[in-house]
N, C-alpha and C positions, 0 to 999 in steps of 0.2 A: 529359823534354822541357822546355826554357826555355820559363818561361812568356812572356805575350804582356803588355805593361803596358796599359792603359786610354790612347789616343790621342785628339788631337784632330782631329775631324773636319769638315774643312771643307762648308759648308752653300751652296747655291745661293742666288740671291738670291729665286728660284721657291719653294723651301725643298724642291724634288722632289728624288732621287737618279736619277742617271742611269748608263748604262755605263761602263766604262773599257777599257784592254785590258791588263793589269797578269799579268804570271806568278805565278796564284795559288798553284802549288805549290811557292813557292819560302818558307819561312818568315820570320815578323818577327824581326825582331834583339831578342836578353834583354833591351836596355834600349834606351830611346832619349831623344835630348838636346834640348834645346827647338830646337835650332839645324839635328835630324833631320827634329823634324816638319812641317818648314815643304817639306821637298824630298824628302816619303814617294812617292816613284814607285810609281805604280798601288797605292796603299794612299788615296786619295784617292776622295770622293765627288762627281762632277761634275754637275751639271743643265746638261741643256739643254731649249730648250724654241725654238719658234717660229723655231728654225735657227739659232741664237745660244748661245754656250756661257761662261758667269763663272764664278768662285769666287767662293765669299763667305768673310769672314775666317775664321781660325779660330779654334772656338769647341768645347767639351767639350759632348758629348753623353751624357745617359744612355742607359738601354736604352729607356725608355719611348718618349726623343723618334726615338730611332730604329727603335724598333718602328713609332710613326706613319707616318714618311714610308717604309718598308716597305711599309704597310698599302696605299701609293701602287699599289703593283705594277709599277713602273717594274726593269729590268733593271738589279744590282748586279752590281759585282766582286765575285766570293767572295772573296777574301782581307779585305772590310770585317768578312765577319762573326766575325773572329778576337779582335780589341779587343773586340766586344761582350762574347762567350763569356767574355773574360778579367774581363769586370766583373761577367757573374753567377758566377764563381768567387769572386770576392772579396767580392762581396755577399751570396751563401748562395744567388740566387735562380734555385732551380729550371725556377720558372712562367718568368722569360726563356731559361732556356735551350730548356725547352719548344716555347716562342713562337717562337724562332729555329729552331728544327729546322722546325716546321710550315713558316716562311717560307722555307725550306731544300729542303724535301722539293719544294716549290710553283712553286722557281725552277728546280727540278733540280740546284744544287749540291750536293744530300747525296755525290754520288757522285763528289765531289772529295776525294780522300783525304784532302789534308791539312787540308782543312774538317772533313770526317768528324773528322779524328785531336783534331781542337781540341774538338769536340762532345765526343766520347769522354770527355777527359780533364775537360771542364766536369761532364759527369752525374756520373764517378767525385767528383771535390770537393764534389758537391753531393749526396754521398751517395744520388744514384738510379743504385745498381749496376746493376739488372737493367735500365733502360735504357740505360745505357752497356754492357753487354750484349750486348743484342739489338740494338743497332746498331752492334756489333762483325761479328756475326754477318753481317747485312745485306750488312756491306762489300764490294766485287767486288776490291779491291785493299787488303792491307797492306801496312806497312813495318816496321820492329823499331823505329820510334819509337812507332807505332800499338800493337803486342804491349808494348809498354815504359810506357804509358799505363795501360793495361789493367790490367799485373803490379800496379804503382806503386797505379793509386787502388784495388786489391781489398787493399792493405799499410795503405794509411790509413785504411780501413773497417775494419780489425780482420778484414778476410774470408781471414784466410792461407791456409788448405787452398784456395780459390779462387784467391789468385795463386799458387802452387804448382803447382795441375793446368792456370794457364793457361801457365806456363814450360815444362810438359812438351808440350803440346800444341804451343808453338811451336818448340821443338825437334824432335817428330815430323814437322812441315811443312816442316821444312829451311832453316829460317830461323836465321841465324847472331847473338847477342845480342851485344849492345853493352856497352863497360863501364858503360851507365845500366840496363842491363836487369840485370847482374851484382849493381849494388850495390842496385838492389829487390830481389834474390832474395837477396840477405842480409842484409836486414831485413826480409824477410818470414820466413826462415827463425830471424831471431835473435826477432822478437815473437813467435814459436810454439815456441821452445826445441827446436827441431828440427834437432839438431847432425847427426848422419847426414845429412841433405840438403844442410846449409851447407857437410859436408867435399865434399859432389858440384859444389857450385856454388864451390868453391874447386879446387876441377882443372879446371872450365871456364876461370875467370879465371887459370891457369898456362897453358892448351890456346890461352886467348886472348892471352897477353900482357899483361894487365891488371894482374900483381902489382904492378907500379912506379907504377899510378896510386894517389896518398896516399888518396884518398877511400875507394879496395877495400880497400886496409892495412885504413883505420879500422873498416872495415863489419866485415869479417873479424875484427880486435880486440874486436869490440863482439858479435859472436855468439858467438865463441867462451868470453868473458868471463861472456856472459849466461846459458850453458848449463852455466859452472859448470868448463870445463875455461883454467885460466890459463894452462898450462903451454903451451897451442895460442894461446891470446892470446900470450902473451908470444914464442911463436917468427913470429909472423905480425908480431908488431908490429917484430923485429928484421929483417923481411926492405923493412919500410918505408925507400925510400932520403931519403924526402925529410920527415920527421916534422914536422908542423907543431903549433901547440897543441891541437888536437882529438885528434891521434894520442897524444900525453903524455897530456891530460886521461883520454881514453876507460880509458888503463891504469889510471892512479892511480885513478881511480871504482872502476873493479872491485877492486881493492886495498882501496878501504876499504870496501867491502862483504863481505866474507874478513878476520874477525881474524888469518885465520893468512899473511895477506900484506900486515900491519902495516909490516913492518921491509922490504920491498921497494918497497910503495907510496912510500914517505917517500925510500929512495935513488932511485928512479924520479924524485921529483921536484926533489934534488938533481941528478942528471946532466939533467934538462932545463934548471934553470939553468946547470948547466956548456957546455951547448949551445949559450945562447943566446937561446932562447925564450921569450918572457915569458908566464909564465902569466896568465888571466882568472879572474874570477868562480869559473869555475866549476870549475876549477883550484885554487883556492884553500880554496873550499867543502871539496872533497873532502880537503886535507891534511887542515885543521881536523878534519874527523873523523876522520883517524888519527890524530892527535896527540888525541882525543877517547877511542878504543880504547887508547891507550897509556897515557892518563890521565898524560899526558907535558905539564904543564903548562909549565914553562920554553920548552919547543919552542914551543906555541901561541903564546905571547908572543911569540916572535922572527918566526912568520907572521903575528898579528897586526901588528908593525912592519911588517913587509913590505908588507901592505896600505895600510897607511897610506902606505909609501915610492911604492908605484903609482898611488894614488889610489881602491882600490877598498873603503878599508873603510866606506864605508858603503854598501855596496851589502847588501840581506838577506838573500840566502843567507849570505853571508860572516859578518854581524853575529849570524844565530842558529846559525850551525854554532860560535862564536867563542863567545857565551852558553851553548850546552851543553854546550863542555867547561868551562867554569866549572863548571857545576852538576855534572860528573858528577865536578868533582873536589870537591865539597862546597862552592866557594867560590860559596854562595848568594847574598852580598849583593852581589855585584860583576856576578854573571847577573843580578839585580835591577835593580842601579842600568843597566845594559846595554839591559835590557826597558824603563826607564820612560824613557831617554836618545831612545829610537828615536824620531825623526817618525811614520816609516811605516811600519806592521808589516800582516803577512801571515796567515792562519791558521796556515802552518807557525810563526812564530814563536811564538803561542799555544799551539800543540800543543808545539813543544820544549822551553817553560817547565814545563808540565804534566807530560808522558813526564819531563823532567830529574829534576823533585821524585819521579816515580816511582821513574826507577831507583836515584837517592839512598836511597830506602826500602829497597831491595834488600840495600844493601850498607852499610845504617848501622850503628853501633859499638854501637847498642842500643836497646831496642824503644820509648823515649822519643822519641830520636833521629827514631827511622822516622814514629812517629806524628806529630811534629812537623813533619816537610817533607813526608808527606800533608797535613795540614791546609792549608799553603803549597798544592799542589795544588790545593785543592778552593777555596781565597782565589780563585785564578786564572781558576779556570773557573769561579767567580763575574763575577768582572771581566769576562770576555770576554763573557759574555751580557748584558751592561749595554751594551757597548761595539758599534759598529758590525756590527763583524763576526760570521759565525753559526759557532757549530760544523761540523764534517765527521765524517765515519766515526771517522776517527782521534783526535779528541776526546774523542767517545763513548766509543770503545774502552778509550781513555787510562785515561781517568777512572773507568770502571766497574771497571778493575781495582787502581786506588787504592782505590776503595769496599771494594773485596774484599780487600785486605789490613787497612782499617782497621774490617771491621766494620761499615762504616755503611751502615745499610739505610736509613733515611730518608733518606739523601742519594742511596743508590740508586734509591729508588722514583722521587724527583723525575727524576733523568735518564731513570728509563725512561717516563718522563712524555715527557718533550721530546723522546726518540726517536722517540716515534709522533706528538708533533704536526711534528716536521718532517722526518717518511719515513724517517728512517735506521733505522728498525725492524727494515725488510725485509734491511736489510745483513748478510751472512751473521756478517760479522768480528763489527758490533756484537749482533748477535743472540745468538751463541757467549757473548761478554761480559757477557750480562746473565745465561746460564745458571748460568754461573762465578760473577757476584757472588750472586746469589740462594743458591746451595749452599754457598759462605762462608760468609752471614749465616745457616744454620741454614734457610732457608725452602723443602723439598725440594717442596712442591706449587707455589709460584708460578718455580719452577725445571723442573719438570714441564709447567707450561702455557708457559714463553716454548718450552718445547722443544718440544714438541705443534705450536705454531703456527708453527715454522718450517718457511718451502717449499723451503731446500736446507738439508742438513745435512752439515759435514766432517768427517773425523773427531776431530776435535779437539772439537768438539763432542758427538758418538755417547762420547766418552773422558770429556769432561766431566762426561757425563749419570751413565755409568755410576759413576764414581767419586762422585760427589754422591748414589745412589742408598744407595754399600756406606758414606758416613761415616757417613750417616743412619740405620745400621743398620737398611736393608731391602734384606737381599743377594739376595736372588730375584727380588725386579725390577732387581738390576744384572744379573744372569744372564742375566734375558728378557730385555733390552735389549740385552743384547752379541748374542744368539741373533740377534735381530731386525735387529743392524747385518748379522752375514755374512749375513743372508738377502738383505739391501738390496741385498748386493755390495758392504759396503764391508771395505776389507781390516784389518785391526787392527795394530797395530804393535807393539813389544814397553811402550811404557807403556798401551795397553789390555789389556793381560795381566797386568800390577801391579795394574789394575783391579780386572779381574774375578777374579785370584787373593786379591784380598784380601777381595774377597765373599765367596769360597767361607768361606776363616778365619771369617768375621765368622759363618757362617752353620754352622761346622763340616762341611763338607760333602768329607770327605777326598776320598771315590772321583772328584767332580768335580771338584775341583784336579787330582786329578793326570793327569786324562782331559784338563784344560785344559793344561795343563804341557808332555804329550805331544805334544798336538797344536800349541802354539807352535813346536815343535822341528820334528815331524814335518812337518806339515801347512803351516806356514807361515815354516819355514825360519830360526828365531828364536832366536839361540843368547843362553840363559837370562843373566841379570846379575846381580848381587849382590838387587835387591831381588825379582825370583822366588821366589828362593831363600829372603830372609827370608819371603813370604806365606808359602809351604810351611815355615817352621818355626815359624811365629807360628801356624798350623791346629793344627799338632799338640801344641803349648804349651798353646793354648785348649781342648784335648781331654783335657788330660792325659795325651795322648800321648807322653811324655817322652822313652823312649826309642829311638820311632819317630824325634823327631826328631833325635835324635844320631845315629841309623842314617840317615836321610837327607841326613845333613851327609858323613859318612864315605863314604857311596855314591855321592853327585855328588862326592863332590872338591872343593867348594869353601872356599874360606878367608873365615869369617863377620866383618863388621866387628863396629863397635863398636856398631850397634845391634842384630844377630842375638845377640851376647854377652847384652847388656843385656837383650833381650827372654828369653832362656834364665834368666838368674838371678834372675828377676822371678816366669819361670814357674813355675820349680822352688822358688823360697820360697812362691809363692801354695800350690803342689799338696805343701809341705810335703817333698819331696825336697831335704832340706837336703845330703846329700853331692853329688848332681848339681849345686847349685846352688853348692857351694864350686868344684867343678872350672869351673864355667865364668865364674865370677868370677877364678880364677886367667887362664885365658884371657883375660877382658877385660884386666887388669891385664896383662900381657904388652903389651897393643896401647897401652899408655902413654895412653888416652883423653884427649881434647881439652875434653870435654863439663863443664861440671862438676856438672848433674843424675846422669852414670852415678855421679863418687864420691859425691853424696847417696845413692844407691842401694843404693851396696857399703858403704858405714857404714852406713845402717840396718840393711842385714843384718846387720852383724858387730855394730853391737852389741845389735840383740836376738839375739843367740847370743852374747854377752859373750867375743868373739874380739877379745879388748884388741891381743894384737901386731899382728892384723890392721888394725884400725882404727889403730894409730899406721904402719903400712907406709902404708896410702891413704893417711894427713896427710900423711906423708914425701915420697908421691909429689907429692901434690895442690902441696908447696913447692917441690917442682923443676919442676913444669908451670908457676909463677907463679900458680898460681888461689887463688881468694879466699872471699869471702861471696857466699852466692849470694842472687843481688836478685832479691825475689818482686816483680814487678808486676802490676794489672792496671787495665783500661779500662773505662767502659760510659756510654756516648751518651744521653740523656734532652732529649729535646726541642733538638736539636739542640747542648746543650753537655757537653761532655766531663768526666767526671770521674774523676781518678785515685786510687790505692790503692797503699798500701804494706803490708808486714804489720802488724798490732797499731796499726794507723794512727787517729793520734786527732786529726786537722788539719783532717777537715771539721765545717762547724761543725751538721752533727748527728747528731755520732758519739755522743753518750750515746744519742740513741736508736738509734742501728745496733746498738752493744753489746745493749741491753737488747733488740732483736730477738733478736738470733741469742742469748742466752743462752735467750730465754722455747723458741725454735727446737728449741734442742739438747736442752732439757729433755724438751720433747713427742715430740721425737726417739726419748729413751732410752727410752722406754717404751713404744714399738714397734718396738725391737729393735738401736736404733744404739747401735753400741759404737765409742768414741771408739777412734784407731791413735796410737799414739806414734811420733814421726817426728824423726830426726837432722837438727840447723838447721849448718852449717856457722857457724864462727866464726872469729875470731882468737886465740883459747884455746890453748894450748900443752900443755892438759891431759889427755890422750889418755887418760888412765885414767876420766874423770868430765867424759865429755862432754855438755851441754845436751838431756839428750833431753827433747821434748817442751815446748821452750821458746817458742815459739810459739802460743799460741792461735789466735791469727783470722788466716789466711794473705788475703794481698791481695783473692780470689776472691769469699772469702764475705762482708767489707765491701761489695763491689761489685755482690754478689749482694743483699745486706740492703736495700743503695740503692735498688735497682731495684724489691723487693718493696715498700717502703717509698714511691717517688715515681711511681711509674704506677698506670696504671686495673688494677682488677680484669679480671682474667682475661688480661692483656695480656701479651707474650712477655718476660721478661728477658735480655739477650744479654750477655756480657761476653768482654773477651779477655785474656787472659793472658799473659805473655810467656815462662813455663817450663811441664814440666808439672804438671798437678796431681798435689797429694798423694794417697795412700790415705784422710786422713782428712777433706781435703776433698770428693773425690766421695762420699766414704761420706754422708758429712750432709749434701750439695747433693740428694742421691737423695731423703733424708727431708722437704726444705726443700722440693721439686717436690711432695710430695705432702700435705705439710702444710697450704701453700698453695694447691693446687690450681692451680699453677702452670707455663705450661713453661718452663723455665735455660736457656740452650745458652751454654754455654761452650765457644769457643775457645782450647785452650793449643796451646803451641810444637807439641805430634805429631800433635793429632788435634781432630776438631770432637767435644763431648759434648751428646746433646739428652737432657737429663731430662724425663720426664712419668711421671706418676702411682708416684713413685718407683722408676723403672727409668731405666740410660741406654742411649743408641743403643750403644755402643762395648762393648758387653755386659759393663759389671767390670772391662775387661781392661786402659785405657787410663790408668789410674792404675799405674806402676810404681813411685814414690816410699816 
């Protein structure tokens, strides 16, 4: 229904309202012109009084002053109280629309439909549904503007199964829908991803004749879009005869929300140029993010000109979708000078800087790299908590999972500081986020109670929980935790099966993997993946079940990457089955490995078994892959500043005493029972007969490790991160160095979190392949 704009109403000079004889069921026109309201027939308030009848000038009325002379009790035209009704729509205010019904009920115009239908539609805005409701109900007469009212405000409440069953309902009445009632009912049915009823109410709008009007195109585009099927977008959108820029916009949106409708989006938005149609804002917004997904810089560039050539590029959507394909193509300082160029920025803009430097992290060229545009990250959302504007969900979220790749628990605790002083605790997203940063940084009980205390859980979270249970090595409360998700009713997918199949491993617990296994398949319909498959062979590896696992490999049929190889030859050298463990090094080596930890791997084996040809075939290979030296790093945070690690690193300035730690370390070490591992350092040596073993002393870890022992409080947690994995003969001594100290370690590397306490680690031994 058009709304009704706010009129001016002329005032007696008695200042009473008096009768008119005006056809109140005839509606106000969607706009009117100063030139209108001077000659509004029977939309006018007259006084008379003492038999004598004026106008007085006109002048704007709120509701209050017209509630007053209401209050009069004098006989109005019903159609006056249509402008009121329209101003406590626009004002939020309930209490007049209230007011107005009382004075409605009083004069006996409730029972004027199209009064009624203006009521209606004021309650629905003013979010009192179940009064707009029940004076639905009331009514003695509707019309399908009245049912079109109704659908419309239960669509803008969010009440969709409400306008739904009140569409059917008016259909059961024999009441024929209009194309406004159509295009509520397909966004009612696209807000509620209710594609079945959007295909019913898209045979209505053919049954009606409606497909040629452009606005049902777009509605129709835009559910279909949203439920995920394009391919019904895109045939709906092609039956649009008259496409205007919301009909292009609504495709291209959904396009860049689908990487895998990149290269369609972007021609979509070339033939709307060829059309003729000038894209907007928000047209524009959405290429930037496929030329963001393409990571198609040149192209950005040329829709940046573009904008410039319209006039929209300073508008903010445009300038942060336009900022973060900068960032995602690494060109940080140009998204920077971008962010500090801006007048006006948004929270999205903040968020986009933040997620940017995230997903940079994702996909940087190396673990310096990453750490480096976190930190940029965490600069930012520094900034913006200084700066006017307050974080949102997505901030938090942001942020907390930067925390969680870089380790930083202090910088986490503070945010989940801020979450509870400014409510977004309760947010499921951010809540989930802090479970995830918390079991990152090693800290499985303050991980346990943000989870405890949350009052809805997804499963992304029930996955989270479980999997932070099994790196922690305590696979029995991943078990009962997964147990406790089906019983909630929630359904597990196939990465909570990676889960909880990896707890089983951890906990050796064969018969329930494979009862878990089964029932993925069986029970929930889950056909197994590559990393299933490695749980169940990394259980039976850990069991020294060797040859179970090669018979399980052969019995499923599956073909093992490069790290069910790795974990095989790892297994079969720990459990001393050196011929199993040649065969499946042969295997690996077939798969031309990418890694260059597995050829650390397969040299250490071959040459503690002095298989010299072998070890020059891996160099051989290692030079045709291009790989090199492998760069130990590691990380560890100390009152908020970062300090880094190289191997045999002697740069910090108190590295004599890190050294003279870890030797006094190693000593007291040996002497309950730690026997040093000799381990193959890759080089640029050509020497293949008289390679380095053992040439490394103090791998990155344990300097890192030393610092920590060295500049924190007694008893206080040491955390570090690594950027490969650890050696054998690093965890071996970090085990001795946990309980020397009386200390807990948790180290971080590339595969797996390690918690040492009282010289044992969470990863039971197993997590050192090197």
């Amino acid at each position: 229904m058009a709304s009704v704009p706010s009129v001016a109403v002329p005032v007696a000079a008695s200042g009473f309202p008096a009768a008119g004889g005006a056809d109140s069921r005839r509606p106000p026109p969607s706009s009117v012109s100063a030139a209108d309201k001077n000659n509004w027939n029977g939309r006018s308030i007259q006084a008379a009084q003492n038999g004598s009848t004026m106008e007085a000038p006109l002048r704007p009325l709120d509701v209050g002053e017209a509630m007053a002379m209401l209050r009069e009790g004098k006989t109005v035209q019903s159609a006056m109280y249509v402008p009121l009704l329209h101003v406590c729509v626009e004002t939020g205010s309930l209490g007049g629309a209230r007011a107005l019904h009382g004075h409605m009920v009083k004069t006996g115009t409730s029972a004027d439909m199209f009064v009624a239908t203006s009521l209606v539609n004021a309650y629905m805005r003013c979010g009192a549904s179940q009064d707009a409701r029940s004076l639905f109900d009331q009514m003695p007469e509707k019309n399908v503007v009245t049912w079109t009212a109704l659908i419309t405000g239960y669509t803008v409440n969010s009440q969709l199964l409400e306008a739904l069953e009140v569409f059917v309902e008016m259909l059961e009445a024999g009441r024929y829908p209009s194309h406004y009632t159509l295009g509520a009912m397909l966004n009612a049915c696209s807000a509620s991803n209710n594609a079945d009823l959007g295909s019913q109410v898209h045979g209505y709008t053919i049954k009606y004749r409606a497909l040629s009007i452009t606005s049902i195109g777009n509605s129709l585009c835009r559910m279909y879009a949203k439920s995920g099927s394009l391919e019904s977008a895109m045939r709906a959108f092609r039956m649009v005869p008259d496409k205007n820029v919301i009909t292009w916009t609504t495709m291209i949106s959904a396009c860049a929300e689908d990487e895998n409708y990149t290269e369609l989006g972007l021609t979509l938005f070339l033939d709307m140029l060829m059309d003729g149609v000038l894209p907007n804002e928000f047209t524009l917004t959405s290429v930037m993010s496929l030329c963001g997904t393409r990571l198609d810089l040149n192209l950005g560039k040329q829709v940046q000109a573009f904008c410039f050539k319209i006039g929209c590029q300073t508008n903010i959507p445009v300038k942060n979708s336009t900022m973060y394909l900068y960032l995602r193509k690494g060109e940080t300082d140009e998204a920077m000078r971008f962010f500090e160029e801006m007048d006006d920025v948004s929270i999205i803009t903040w968020n986009a800087m933040i997620s940017g430097y995230a997903q940079i992290m994702e996909t940087a060229k190396d673990d310096l790299h990453a750490r480096s545009r976190g930190f940029q990250a965490l600069k930012v959302f520094r900034n913006l908590k200084r700066s006017a504007m307050k974080p949102d969900l997505f901030t938090f979220s942001s942020i907390l999972s930067v925390c969680s790749s870089m380790m930083a628990l202090e910088q986490g605790e503070q945010i989940h500081a801020q979450t509870i002083k400014t409510g977004f605790l309760s947010d499921v997203v951010v809540n989930s986020a802090l479970v995830n940063m918390y079991n990152k940084c090693g800290c499985i009980e303050d991980a346990t109670k943000a989870f405890v205390e949350m009052s809805i859980r997804t499963l992304v979270t029930w996955t989270s929980m479980i999997s932070g249970y099994s790196q922690h090595g305590r696979p029995q409360e991943a078990i009962q935790l997964f147990e406790d998700m089906r019983f909630a009713g929630v359904r597990p997918n196939e990465i909570t099966f990676v889960c909880v199949l990896s707890a089983c491993s951890y906990a050796g617990l064969a018969e329930k993997a494979e009862h878990y296994f089964d029932m993925m398949k069986e029970e929930y319909k889950i056909e197994p993946i590559v990393d299933h498959y490695g749980c169940m062979v990394d259980m039976f590896v850990r069991l020294g079940r060797l040859d179970d696992a090669f018979a399980f490999i052969r019995r499923t049929g599956f073909e093992p990457n490069e790290a069910i190889w790795s974990s095989l030859v790892a297994g079969c050298r720990s459990h001393g089955n050196m011929e199993l463990a040649f065969y499946a090094a042969d295997r690996l080596i077939e798969l031309r490995p990418k890694g260059i930890e597995t050829y650390v791997l397969l040299l250490n084996m071959y040459i503690s078994n002095e298989r010299w040809h072998d070890v020059a075939r891996v160099r051989k290979l290692m030079k045709q892959e291009g790989l090199g030296v492998l760069m130990d790093r590691s990380w560890i945070t100390i009152k908020d500043k970062v300090y880094f690690f190289k191997a045999n690193d002697k740069t910090h300035e108190l590295s004599d005493e890190l050294y003279q730690l870890l030797e006094n370390l190693l000593e007291k070490a040996k002497t309950i029972g730690y026997e040093p591992y000799q381990s193959a350092e890759l080089s640029d040596s050509e020497d293949d007969k008289k390679p380095p073993a053992g040439s490394v002393r103090h791998h990155s870890e344990r300097l890192a490790v030393a610092l920590g022992l060295l500049q924190t409080p007694p008893g206080a947690t040491v955390r570090v991160t690594k950027n490969i994995t650890m050696c054998r003969d690093c965890h071996s001594s970090i085990k001795f160095f946990s309980l020397l100290a009386n200390r807990e370690i948790v180290v971080r590397d590339s595969k797996r979190l390690h918690k040492f306490k009282d010289g044992r680690c969470s990863c039971g031994d197993f997590g050192a392949l090197l």
